[in-house]
C-alpha positions, 0 to 999 in steps of 0.5 A, a space after each residue: 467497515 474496517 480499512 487497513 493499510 499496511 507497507 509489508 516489507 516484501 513480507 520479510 517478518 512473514 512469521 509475525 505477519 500470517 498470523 496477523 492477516 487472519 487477525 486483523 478482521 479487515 473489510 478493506 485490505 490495502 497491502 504495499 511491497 506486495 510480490 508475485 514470483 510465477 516461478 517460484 514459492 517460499 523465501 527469494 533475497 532481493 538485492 540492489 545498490 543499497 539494500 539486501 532484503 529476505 522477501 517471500 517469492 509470493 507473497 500475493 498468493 501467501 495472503 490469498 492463502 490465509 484470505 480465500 474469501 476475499 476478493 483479491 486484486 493486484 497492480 504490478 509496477 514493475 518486475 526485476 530479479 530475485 535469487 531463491 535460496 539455490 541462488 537461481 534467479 526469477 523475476 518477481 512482479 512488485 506492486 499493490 494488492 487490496 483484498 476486499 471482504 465477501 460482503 462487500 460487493 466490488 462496484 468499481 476497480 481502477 488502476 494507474 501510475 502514479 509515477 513513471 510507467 512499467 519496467 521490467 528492469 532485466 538483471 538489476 533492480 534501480 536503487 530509487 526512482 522506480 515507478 508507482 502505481 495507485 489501485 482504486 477499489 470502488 465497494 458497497 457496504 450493505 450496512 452503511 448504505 453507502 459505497 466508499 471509494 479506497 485508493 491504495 498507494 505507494 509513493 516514490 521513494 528518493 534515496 535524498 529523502 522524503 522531501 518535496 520534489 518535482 517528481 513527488 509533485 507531479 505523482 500527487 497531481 497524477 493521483 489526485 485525477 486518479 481519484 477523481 475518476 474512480 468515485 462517484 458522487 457522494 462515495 466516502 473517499 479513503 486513499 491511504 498507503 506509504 506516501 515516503 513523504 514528509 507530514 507538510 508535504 505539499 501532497 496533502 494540499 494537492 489532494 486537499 482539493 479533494 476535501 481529503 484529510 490526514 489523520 496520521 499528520 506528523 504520527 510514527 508510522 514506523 515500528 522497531 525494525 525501522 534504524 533510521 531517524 526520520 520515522 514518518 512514512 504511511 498515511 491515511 486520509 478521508 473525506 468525511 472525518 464525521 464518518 469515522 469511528 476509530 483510527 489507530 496506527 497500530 504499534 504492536 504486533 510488529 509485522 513490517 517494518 511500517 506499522 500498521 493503519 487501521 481505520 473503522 466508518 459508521 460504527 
């Protein structure tokens, strides 16, 4: 079984990430800043206090193109507006989406926030604080004989920086429950994602407790496109290291301004 994670820029690097989602032979998609605009296709601009960024306007359903097999789930956070390129204005749904491979039956789904609750933010986008979703699929590899639980994640992002908060606490330990209840006894666990934390976060201990372990540790997770210093962001973490076969945080081809996480169980 192949598991990738990805933080897609809002697929702002669409060009380089289409041909890249039909290459990457994943079994377990997990994609980060994933869009879904009803009224609108192609190219949106999102804007708020800090940022400009191009993104595509549906992005969920660009990835269901190139993936028509797989399953498809989407979690939306929340929703505010994005302009098309007649400068008229859609609201855009923001979340998590997992596309899991035809082979692997999906045994078990759950979704819940990780921080906050669902906002649609009307006429303006807040610049942090926003809330954050977590998406557990529970699948059953064939090969293995064994059902892995995967948990899809995309942490609170703090315009101050990635360090421990609070908040970033309390999103841990909310999680954390999330994980607990979405496996069974003796799944092999993956939760994986854009934490936005830094590698001694004290959201590795929280999950610890679930005998998860960080691969990435203090690893670059970010690719060229990415100007500022700090360059630790995604992480992956499992619950059997033995289990796993090969694990790379993939430096080329650049699709997003994250790098890609891909990890391979049981040969």
């Amino acid at each position: 079984m192949r598991i990738t994670s990805l933080n897609t820029w809002g697929g702002a690097m669409f060009d380089e990430l289409a041909p890249w989602l039909g290459g990457c032979d994943a079994d377990v998609l997990c994609l980060q800043e994933v869009t879904h605009t009803p009224t609108a296709a192609g190219w949106t601009r999102f804007d708020d206090d800090d940022r400009s960024l191009p993104q595509r306007a549906d992005l969920l359903g660009d990835v269901r193109a190139r993936l028509p097999r797989h399953h498809a789930l989407f979690s939306a956070c929340d929703s505010g507006p994005v302009q098309d390129h007649e400068h008229r204005v859609h609201q855009q749904d923001f979340g998590l989406a997992t596309f899991v491979a035809p082979a692997f039956p999906v045994v078990g789904v759950r979704s819940g926030f990780a921080h906050g609750e669902y906002a649609d933010h009307g006429d303006r986008w807040p610049s942090d604080g926003r809330p954050r979703v977590a998406l557990a699929v529970r699948v059953f590899d064939r090969r293995a004989g064994r059902f892995a639980t995967v948990v899809n994640f995309h942490g609170l992002r703090d315009a101050s920086g990635k360090a421990d908060t609070p908040a970033r606490r309390a999103q841990a330990e909310r999680l954390a429950d999330l994980v607990a209840g979405a496996r069974e006894k003796g799944d092999l666990t993956v939760v994986c994602g854009d934490f936005n934390v830094l590698p001694g976060s004290e959201t590795f201990q929280v999950l610890g407790g679930l005998d998860l372990v960080d691969l990435v540790r203090d690893a670059d997770t970010r690719t060229s496109r990415y100007p500022k210093p700090v360059r630790h962001a995604s992480y992956l973490l499992v619950s059997e290291p033995d289990a796993v076969t090969r694990f790379e945080i993939v430096a080329a081809p650049e699709v997003s301004d994250h790098r890609a996480l891909t990890l391979d169980l049981w040969g």
